[in-house]
C-alpha positions in Angstrom: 0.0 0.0 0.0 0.9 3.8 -0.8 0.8 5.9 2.5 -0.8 9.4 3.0 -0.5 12.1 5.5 -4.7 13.2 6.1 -4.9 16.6 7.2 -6.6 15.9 10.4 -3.7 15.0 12.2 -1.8 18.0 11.6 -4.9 20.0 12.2 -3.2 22.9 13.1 -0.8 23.1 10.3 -2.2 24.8 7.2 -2.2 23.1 3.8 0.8 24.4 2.4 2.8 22.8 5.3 0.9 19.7 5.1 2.2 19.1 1.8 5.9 20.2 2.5 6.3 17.5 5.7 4.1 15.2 3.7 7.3 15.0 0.8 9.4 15.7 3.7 8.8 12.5 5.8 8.5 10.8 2.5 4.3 10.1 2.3 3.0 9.4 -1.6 -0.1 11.3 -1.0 -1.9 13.8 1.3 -5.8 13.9 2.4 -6.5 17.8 2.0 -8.5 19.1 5.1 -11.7 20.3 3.1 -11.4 23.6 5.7 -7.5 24.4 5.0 -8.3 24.1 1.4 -11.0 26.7 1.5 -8.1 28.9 3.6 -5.6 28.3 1.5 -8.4 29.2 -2.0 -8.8 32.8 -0.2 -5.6 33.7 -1.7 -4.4 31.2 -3.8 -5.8 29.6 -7.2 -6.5 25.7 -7.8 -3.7 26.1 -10.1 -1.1 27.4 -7.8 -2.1 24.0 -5.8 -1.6 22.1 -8.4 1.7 23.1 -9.0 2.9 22.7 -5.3 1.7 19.8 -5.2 4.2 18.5 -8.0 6.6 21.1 -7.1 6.9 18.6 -4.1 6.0 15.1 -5.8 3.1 14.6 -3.8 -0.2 13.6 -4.9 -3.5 14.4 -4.0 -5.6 11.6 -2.6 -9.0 13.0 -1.5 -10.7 16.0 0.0 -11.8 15.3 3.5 -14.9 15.4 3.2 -18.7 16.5 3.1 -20.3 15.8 6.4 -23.9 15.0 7.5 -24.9 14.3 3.7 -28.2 12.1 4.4 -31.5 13.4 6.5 -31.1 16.7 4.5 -34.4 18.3 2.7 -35.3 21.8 1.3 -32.2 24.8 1.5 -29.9 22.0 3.5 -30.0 19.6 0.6 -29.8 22.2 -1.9 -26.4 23.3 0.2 -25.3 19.8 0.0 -25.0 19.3 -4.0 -23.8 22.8 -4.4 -20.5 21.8 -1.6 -20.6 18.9 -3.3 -20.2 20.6 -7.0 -18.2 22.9 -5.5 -15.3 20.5 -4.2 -15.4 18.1 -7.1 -14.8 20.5 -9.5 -12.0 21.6 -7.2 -10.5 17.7 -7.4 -11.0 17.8 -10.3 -8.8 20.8 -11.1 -5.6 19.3 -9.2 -6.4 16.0 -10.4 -7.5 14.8 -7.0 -9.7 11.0 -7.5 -11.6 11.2 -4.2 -14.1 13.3 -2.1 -14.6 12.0 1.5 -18.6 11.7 2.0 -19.8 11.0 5.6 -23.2 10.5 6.7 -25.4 12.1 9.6 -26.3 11.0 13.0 -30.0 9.6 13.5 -32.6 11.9 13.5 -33.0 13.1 17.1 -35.5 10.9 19.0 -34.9 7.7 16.7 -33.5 4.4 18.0 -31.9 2.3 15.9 -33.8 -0.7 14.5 -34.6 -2.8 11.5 -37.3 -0.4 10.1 -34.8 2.4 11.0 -32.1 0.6 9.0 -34.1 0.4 6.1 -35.4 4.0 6.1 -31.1 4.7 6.4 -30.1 2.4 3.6 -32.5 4.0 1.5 -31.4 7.6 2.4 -28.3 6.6 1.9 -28.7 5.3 -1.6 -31.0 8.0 -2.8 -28.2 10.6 -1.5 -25.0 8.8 -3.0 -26.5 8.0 -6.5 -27.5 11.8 -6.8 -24.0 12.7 -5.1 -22.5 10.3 -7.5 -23.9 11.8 -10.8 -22.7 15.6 -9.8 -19.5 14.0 -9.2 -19.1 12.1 -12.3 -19.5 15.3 -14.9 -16.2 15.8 -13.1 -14.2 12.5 -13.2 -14.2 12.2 -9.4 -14.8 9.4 -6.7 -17.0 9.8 -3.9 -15.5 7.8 -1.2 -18.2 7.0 1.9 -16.8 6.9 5.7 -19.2 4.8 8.2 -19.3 5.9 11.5 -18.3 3.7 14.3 -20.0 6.3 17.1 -23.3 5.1 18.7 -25.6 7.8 17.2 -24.1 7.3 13.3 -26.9 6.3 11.1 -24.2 4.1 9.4 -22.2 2.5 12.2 -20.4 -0.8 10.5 -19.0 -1.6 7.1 -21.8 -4.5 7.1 -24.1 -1.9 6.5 -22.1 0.5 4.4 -21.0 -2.1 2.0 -24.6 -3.0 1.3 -25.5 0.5 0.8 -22.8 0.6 -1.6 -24.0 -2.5 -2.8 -27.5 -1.1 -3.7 -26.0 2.7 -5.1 -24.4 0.6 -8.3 -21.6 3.2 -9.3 -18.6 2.6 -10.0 -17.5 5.9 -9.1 -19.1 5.8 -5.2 -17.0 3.8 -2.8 -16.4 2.9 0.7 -13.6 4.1 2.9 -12.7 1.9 6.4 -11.2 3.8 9.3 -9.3 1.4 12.0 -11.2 3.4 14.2 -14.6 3.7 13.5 -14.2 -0.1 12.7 -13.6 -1.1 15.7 -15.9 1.3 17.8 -19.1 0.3 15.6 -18.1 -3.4 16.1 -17.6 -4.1 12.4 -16.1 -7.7 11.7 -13.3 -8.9 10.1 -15.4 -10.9 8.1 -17.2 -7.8 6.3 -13.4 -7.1 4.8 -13.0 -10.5 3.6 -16.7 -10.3 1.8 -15.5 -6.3 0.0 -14.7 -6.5 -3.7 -11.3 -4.3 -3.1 -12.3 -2.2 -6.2 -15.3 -1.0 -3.8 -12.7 0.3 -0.9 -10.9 3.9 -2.0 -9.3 4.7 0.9 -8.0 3.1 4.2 -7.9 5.0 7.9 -5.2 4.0 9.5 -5.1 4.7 13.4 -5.1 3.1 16.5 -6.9 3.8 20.0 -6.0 4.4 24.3 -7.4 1.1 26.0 -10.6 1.9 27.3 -14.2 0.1 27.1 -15.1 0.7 23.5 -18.4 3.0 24.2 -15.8 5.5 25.7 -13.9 5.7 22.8 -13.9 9.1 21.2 -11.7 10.6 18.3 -9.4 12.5 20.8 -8.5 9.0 22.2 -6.7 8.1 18.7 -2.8 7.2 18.6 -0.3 6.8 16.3 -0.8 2.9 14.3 0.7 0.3 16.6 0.3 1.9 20.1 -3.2 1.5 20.8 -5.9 -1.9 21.1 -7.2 -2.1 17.6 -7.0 -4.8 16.0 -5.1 -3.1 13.1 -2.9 -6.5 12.0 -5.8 -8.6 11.5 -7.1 -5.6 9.8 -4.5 -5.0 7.2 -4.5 -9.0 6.9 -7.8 -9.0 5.9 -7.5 -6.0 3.5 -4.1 -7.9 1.8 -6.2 -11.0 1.6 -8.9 -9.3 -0.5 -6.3 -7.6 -2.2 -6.7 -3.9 -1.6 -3.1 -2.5 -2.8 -4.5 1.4 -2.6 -3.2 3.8 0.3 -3.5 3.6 3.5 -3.7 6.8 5.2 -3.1 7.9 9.0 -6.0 10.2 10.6 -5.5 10.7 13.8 -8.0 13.5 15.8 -5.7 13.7 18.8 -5.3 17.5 20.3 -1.6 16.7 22.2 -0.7 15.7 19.1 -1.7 18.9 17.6 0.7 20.5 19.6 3.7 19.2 18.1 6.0 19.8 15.9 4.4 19.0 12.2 7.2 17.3 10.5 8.6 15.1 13.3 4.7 14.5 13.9 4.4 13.2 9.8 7.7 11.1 10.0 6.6 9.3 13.4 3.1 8.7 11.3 5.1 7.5 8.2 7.3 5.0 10.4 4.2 4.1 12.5 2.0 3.2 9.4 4.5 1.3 7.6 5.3 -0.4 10.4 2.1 -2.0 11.0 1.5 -2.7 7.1 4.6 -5.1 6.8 3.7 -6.7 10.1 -0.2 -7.3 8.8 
């Protein structure tokens, strides 16, 4: 697997030094923070990314991302295809394949259950086939993140891949966090069912040892210092084979503090670490 730097776990950096300690600590590709690009666009042209980008031999892997896209009606949905638009064309422009989709929490008041499920998976699909078409007049790849938190309308890959399943496009995928993986109780099994060509992007993150309801983003770590189960993981991705790029995403605030670069190569040697041991 190629490995990329995700913009969330240098979240205080802004895009331009994501990319330079990206090349720097020797990454392939970087996930571009979806609000450090809009920054960095304030003064500064699609082009002029573009050409940093190469300038520094790193590639673009996805924007990251569109949130709460299902359970959206009237102006809200009408906001979503326009961000949507907006960012694809963006891709588009510096050659980027991906957009990061994510999908909202249950409607307040709703618990979860099979009638629930159904009404989800056919949000879902509505939202990602119309998501998908404005994404295909530009060449892009919508990649959709499940949720492992107890309120995510989509909580396992069990139920993303058969929303997936039911959207039909070959340019609307799945993405796995290690993270939400584990927190949703997704199985290893689900990986060993994917058709790899369905799976853009891979998470790659591990997690504090605590019960896994507590788990929240901030409790992330660098891959191989945490619980997760990340070799049997990877395994099960290389078994399938899934050969794309796994990229690190950590959410952790003390690590925010740190210094950027020495942050990206202790990611880099973390991640690659765990990938040859998987």
């Amino acid at each position: 697997m190629k490995l990329a730097l995700n913009g969330a776990t240098t979240m205080k950096a802004d895009l331009v030094t994501d990319i330079r300690i990206a090349q720097l600590a020797g990454f392939d590709y970087v996930e571009i923070w979806a609000a450090k690009l809009r920054d960095y666009l304030k003064s500064q042209t699609t082009a002029a990314l573009k050409s940093h980008l190469k300038t520094n031999n790193v590639k673009p892997y996805s924007i990251n991302s569109i949130e709460r896209i299902t359970f959206r009606s009237g102006k809200q949905h009408d906001s979503l295809l326009s961000e949507c638009d907006e960012l694809c064309k963006i891709a588009s422009d510096i050659e980027c394949p991906y957009i990061v989709v994510v999908p909202s929490p249950l409607p307040e008041g709703i618990s979860r259950s099979d009638t629930v499920e159904q009404s989800v998976v056919e949000q879902s699909v509505e939202t990602l086939v119309e998501l998908g078409r404005i994404a295909e007049r530009h060449d892009v790849g919508l990649a959709f993140e499940f949720l492992g938190q107890a309120d995510s309308s989509v909580q396992t890959l069990e139920l993303a891949s058969e929303i997936i399943a039911q959207v039909g496009r070959d340019n609307v995928g799945l993405v796995i966090d290690s993270f939400h993986f584990y927190t949703g109780g997704s199985s290893i099994e689900a990986i060993e069912a994917l058709d790899p060509d369905r799976l853009f992007i891979f998470h790659i993150n591990d997690a504090e040892d605590l019960p896994r309801h507590e788990l929240e983003d901030r409790h992330r770590l660098l891959p191989g210092l945490g619980i997760l189960p990340l070799r049997e993981i990877v395994s099960a991705l290389k078994r399938v084979g899934y050969n794309r790029v796994a990229s690190v995403e950590i959410f952790r605030p003390e690590y925010w503090e740190r210094d950027p670069l020495e942050l990206a190569r202790d990611a880099r040697a973390a991640a690659a670490s765990v990938i040859e041991q998987g």
